[in-house]
N, C-alpha and C positions, 0 to 999 in steps of 0.2 A: 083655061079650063083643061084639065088633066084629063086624059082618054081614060076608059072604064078600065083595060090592064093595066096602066099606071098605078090605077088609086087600089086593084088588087094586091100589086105588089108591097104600096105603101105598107096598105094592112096589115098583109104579110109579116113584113118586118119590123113593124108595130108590134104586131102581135108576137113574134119572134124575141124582140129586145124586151118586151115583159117577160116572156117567160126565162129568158136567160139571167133578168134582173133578180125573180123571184125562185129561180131553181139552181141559185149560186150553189147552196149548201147539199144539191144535187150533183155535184158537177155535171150539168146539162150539156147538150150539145146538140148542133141543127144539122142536121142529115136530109136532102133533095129527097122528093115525094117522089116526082119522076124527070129523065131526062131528058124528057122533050115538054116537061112543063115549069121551065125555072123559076117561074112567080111564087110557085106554091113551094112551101119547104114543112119541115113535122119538127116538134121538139125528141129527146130521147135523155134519159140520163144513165150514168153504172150504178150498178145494183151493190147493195153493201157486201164485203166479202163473206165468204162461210167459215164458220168457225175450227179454226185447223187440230189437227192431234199432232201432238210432239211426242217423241221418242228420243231415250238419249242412251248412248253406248259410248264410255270412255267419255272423251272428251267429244264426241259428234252428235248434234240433233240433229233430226231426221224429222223434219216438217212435213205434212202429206194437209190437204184440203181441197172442198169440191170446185168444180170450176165458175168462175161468175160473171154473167152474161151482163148486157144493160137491159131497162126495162123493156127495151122493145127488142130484146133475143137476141141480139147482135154478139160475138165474144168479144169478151176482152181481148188488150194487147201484153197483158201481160200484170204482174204481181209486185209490192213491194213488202218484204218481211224485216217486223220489228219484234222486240223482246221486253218486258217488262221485267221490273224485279219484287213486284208486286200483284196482286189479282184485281186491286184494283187502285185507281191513282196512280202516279209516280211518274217519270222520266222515261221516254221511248227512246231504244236502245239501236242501231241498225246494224242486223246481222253482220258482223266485222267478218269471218272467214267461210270458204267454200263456196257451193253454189248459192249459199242464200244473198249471200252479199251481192250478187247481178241485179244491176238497176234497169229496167223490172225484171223479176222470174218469169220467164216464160213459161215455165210447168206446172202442174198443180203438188209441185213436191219440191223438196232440196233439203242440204245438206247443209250446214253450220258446224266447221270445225276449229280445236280449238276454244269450245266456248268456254268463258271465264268461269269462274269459283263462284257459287253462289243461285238463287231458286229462281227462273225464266219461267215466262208466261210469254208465249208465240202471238204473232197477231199477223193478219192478210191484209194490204190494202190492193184493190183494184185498181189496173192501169186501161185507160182507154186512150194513146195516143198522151197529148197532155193534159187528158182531163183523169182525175182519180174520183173511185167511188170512195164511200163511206169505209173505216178501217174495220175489219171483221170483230166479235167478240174474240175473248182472250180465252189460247188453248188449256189445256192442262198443265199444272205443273212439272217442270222436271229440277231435277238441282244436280249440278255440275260439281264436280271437287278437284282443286286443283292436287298437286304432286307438290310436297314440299323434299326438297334437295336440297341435303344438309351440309356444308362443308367448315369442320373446324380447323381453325387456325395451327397452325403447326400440322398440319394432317392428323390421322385417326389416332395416333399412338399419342396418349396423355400420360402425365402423372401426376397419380394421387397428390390432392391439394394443392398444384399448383394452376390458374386462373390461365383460361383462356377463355375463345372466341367463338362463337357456330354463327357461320352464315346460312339464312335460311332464306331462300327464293321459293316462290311461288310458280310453279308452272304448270301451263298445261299445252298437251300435244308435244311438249319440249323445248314450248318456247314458255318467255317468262309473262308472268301472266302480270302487268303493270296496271291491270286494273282493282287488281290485289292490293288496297291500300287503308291505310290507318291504323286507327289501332285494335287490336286483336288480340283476344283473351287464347293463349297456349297453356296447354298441360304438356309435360316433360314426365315422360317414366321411361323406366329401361334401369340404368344404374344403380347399382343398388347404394344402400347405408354401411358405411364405414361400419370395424368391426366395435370399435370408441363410440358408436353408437352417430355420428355425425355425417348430415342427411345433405345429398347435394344439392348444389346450390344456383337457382339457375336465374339470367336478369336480376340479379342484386335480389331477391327475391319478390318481385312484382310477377304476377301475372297476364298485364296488361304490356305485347311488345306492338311498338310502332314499326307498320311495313309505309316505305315508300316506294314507288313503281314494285311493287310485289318483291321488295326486300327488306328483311332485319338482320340486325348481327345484335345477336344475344350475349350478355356474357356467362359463361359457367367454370363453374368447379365440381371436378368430380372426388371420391374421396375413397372408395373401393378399389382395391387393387382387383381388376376383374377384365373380362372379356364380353362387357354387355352390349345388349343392343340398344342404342340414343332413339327414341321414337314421340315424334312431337306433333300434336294435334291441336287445329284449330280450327274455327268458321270453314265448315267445308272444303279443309284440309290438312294430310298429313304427310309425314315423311319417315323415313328411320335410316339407320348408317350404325354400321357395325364398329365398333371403338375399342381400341386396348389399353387400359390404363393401369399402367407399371406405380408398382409403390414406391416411396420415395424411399430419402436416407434411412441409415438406422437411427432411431433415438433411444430408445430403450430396449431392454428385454422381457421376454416373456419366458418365466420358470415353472416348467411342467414336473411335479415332485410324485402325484400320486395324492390319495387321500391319508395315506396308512401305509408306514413302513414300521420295519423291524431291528431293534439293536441289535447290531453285532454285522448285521447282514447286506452286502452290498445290492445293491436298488439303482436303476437306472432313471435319471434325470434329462429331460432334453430342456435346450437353452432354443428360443425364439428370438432373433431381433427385431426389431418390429418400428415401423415408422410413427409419424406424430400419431396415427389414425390408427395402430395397432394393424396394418397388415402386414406380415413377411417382408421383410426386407432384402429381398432376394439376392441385392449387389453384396449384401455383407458376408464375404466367402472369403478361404482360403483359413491360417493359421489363428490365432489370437490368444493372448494372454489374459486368465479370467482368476479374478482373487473372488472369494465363498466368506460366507460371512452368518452366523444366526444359529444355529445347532451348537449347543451345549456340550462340557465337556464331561464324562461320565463319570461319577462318587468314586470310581476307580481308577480312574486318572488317566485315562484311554482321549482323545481328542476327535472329531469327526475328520473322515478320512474322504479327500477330494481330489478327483483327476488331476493328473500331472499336467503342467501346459508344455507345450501349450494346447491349444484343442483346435480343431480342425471344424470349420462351419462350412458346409453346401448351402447355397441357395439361399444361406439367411438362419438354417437351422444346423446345430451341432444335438443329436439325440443319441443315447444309449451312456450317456457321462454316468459313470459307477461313484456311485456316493455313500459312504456309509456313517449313519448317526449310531452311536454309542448312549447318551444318555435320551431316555423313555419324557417324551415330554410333547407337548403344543406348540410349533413354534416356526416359524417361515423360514425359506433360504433365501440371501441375496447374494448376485453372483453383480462382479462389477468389469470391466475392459477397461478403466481409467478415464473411461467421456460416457459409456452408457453404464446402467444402473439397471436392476431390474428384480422386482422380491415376486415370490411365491404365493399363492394363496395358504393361508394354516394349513398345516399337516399335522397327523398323531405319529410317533415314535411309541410303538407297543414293547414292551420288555420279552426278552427270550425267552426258553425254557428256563424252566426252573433248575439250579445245580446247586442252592443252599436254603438255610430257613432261618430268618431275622428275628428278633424280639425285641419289642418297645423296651427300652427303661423303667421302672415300675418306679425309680426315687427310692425315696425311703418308706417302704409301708408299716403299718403297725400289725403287731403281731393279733393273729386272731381277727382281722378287718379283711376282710375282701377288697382285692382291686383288681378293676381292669386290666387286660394286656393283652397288645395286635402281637400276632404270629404271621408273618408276611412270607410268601416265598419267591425268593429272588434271584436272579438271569447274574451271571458273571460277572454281570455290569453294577450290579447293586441295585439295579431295576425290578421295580413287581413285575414277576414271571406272570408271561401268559399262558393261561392254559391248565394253570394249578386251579384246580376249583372243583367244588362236589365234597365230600365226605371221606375225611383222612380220619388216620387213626395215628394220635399224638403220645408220645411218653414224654412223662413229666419228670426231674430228680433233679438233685444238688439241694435244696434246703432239708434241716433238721428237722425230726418229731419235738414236740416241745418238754420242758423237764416235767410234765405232769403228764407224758405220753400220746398226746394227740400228733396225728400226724396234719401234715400239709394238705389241705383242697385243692385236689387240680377237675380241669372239666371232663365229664364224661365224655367215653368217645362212643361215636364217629364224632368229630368234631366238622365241622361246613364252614369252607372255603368259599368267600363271594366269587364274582367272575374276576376281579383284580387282584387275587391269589391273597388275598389277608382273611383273618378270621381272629374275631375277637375274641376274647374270653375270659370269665372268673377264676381269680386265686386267691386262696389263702393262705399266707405264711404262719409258723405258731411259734415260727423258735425266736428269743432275739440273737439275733447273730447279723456275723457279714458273710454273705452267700453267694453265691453264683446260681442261676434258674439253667437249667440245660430243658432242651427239648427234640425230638428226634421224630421220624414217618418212619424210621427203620433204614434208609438212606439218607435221608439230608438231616441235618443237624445244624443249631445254633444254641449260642451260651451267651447269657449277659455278662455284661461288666460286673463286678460287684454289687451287692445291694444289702444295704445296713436296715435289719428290721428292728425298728424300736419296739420295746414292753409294751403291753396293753395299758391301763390304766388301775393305780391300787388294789387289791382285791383281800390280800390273804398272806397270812406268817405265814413262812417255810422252813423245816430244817432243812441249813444247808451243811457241807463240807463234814458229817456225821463218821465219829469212826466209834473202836468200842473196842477193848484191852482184852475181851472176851466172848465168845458168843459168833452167833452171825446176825449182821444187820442185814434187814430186807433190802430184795432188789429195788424195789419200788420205798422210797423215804425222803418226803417231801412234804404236804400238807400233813400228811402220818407217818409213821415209822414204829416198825415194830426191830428191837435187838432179843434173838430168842438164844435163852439159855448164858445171858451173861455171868450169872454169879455172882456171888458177894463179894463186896468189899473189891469191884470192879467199876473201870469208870467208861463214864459217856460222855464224848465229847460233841459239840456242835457249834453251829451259829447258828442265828436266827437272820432270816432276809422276808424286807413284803416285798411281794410279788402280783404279778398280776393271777388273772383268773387261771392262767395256762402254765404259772410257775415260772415266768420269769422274772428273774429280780428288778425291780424298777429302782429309779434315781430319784435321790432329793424327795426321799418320802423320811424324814427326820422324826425319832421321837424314843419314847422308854419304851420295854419290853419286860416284859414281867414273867418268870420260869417258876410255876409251882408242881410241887406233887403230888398225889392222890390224900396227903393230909393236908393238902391248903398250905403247907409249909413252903415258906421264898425259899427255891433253889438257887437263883442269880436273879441280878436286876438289869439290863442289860440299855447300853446305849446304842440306838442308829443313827450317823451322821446326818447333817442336815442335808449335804451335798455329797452328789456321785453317789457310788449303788449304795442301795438301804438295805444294808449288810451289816450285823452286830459284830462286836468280837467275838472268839470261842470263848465258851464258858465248859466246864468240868462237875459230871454229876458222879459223885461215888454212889454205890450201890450199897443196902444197908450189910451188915455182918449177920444179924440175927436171923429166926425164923421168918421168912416171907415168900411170898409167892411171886407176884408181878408189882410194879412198878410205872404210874402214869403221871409222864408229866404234860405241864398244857403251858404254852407259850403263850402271852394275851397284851393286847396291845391298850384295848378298848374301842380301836376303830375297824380292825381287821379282823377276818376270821382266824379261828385258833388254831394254832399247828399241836399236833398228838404225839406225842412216842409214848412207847409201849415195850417196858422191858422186863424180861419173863425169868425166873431164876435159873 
């Protein structure tokens, strides 16, 4: 039988190993009541931590939370800090650098440096000795971002279009940050687009780069010949690295002409070489021999006039090259080296001052019809003058009045020049003849070629070729004719021709002609060829002997109007 402080103590520790059994998830622990009574002992457990605030600067958080005792007031021995990467669920993380990392924290604070890329959520567990309390709630958010350091293969200095490398590490605090991994969505800016319009190019074009211990090696091409800044952003991290990318070979050129040049007048051209991407080709320096090609040759037989070689390139560019076009027209220049090639955007070649004045060809017109005819005024070159335009005052000559006395139609003046120095205008010829048209401003002048005006169409007898043994025959004697004071037993000679309405003789108007006198009596009967001008023979009229006064004879076809003479004694 068990003495009575035996079977207290049993109890005791009965009662002791329940509560230890059932206060696991307390971390419990037994703590002596007093020291002069070892039977008796008390339960006790740690209290759950308090919920901490984080702070983050650079790469360092700065944990702070209140201190935490066990239920029965006793302190702790100390702290353990973990990290989340969520607020809630997930994977405890244990502070890796600075003071937080001390297993336990002694303090109610510490420091974490160092921390990885990415959003932390702090937490406290309480330490008693080796019992731990319950882990505190989770602090507030902070999010760390590493430093990405970029290092391209060949170092900084690239050239346009040719493939290289960028290693990019993750780091933080300066060291590399290996918790940096998988894959990982980057944006790449900085560099610009080629002038060709051709946009760099970076990981084959994926957006998705895999880091392994917080490294990738991307591949890129850049394509601007420039001095950009490379700057590349991801998951709560970025970096950038200043780069110079040199343009490549020359491949072609670029031909700088202007919009609008002037014939006659030297103009400055600059020659570009320029790589696959169209930038500057800067190695392409020193002498070179360059052939021209595209500019027409002038209606005046002048050729366009191009720098001597050879030609002297800085930097990739040869500018101020004096080029001059001769003929006025739309049209590119290509300049060539023998391997590079390179045209112009169109250009206009404007015609000079004006120093002469052109006339269209009119053909053959008919007499008495109106035709068109441009009056152009033209540069040295044979080019429409610029600059001729507004209201000139034109003189017209060289064709004849007609044998019925009409003169020639030309256009009232001021006559109006468009802005391409022509102007159009109405004429009318009346004579048939071969002619030459002259025209003049009082300075400039121009003269057609020949120009054959054919007869109007049928119309009317005419005396032609009229003489008279006595008398004077009228100035005017053609549809009429008067001989005054010829006299008896005097003759009148003539032909008969049909003519048009204006009096000129027409052709292949074939037929009889019939000449009477004021008594209805046949003077002559007259034949006009079938072919060539319809022009009778002469025929001869004596004039009577006897008492008479005047004398009318009438020439009559039956299809034409009748010719009259009129002769008076």
């Amino acid at each position: 039988m068990m003495s009575i402080n035996k079977r207290i103590v049993l109890l005791a520790a009965g009662i002791g190993l329940g509560l230890f059994t059932l206060a696991g998830a307390a971390w419990a622990y037994w703590t002596a009541q007093a020291a002069n009574v070892p039977a008796v002992s008390r339960a006790d457990s740690v209290a759950t931590g308090a919920q901490p605030t984080a702070n983050l600067a650079g790469s360092t958080a700065t944990v702070t939370w209140a201190a935490a005792t066990t239920v029965g007031g006793r302190q702790v021995s100390g702290y353990l800090i973990n990290r989340y990467p969520t607020a809630t669920g997930g994977t405890a993380v244990a502070a890796a650098h600075g003071g937080c990392a001390a297993v336990p924290v002694a303090a109610t604070s510490c420091t974490e440096t160092a921390v990885p890329a990415g959003t932390w959520y702090y937490t406290v567990t309480p330490v008693l000795a080796a019992w731990h309390g319950p882990e505190s709630p989770r602090a507030n958010a902070i999010t760390a971002t590493d430093t990405f350091t970029l290092t391209p293969s060949g170092g900084t200095t690239l050239t346009a279009g040719t493939a290289s490398t960028v290693t990019i590490t993750a780091t933080t605090a300066g060291q590399t940050d290996t918790v940096y991994s998988g894959a990982k969505t980057l944006v790449f800016s900085g560099p610009g687009t080629a002038p060709n319009g051709t946009v760099p190019l970076y990981a084959n074009g994926n957006t998705s780069v895999t880091f392994t211990g917080g490294v990738a090696s991307v591949p890129m091409t850049l394509f601007r010949a420039e001095t950009p800044t490379l700057t590349v952003s991801g998951p709560n991290a970025s970096g950038s690295i200043a780069l110079t990318v040199n343009p490549g070979n020359a491949s072609g050129f670029a031909v700088s002409t202007g919009s609008t040049r002037t014939a006659g007048t030297p103009q400055p051209v600059t020659v570009t070489a320029q790589d696959a991407y169209q930038n500057t080709a800067t190695g392409y320096s020193g002498t070179k021999t360059l052939t021209w090609s595209g500019p027409g040759t002038a209606l005046t037989g002048q050729v366009p006039s191009y720098p001597a070689n050879p030609v002297t390139f800085t930097a990739g560019i040869a500018s101020n090259l004096p080029i001059t076009c001769f003929l006025a027209q739309t049209v590119t220049l290509t300049v060539r080296d023998g391997t590079n090639t390179g045209t112009s955007a169109p250009f206009t070649v404007q015609g000079a001052a004006a120093t002469q004045l052109a006339m269209t060809q009119p053909g053959s017109p008919t007499a008495g019809t109106a035709f068109a005819l441009t009056v152009s005024a033209l540069d040295a070159y044979q080019n429409q003058a610029t600059g001729y335009s507004g209201a000139k005052t034109l003189t017209f000559s060289g064709p004849n009045a007609a044998p019925a006395g009409q003169k020639p139609s030309y256009p009232a003046n001021p006559v109006t020049f468009a802005a391409n120095g022509t102007a159009t205008v109405s004429i009318t010829l009346v004579s048939a003849e071969t002619t030459t048209l002259k025209v003049s401003d009082g300075t400039l002048t121009a003269t057609t070629a020949s120009i054959t005006v054919s007869p109007g169409a049928p119309a009317n007898l005419a005396w032609t070729s009229v003489s008279a043994t006595n008398g004077t025959v009228s100035q005017s004697c053609l549809f009429t004719c008067t001989v005054s004071g010829i006299g008896p037993n005097k003759s009148f000679n003539a032909k008969v021709s049909v003519t048009d309405a204006l009096g000129n003789t027409v052709n292949n108007a074939g037929g009889t002609i019939t000449v009477r006198d004021n008594s209805a009596a046949t003077v002559a009967t007259l034949t006009v060829p079938a072919t060539g001008p319809a022009t009778s023979p002469s025929f001869t009229y004596t004039t009577p002997t006897g008492n008479w006064t005047s004398v009318t004879l009438t020439a009559t076809d039956g299809g034409y109007a009748a010719a009259i003479a009129t002769l008076t004694r």
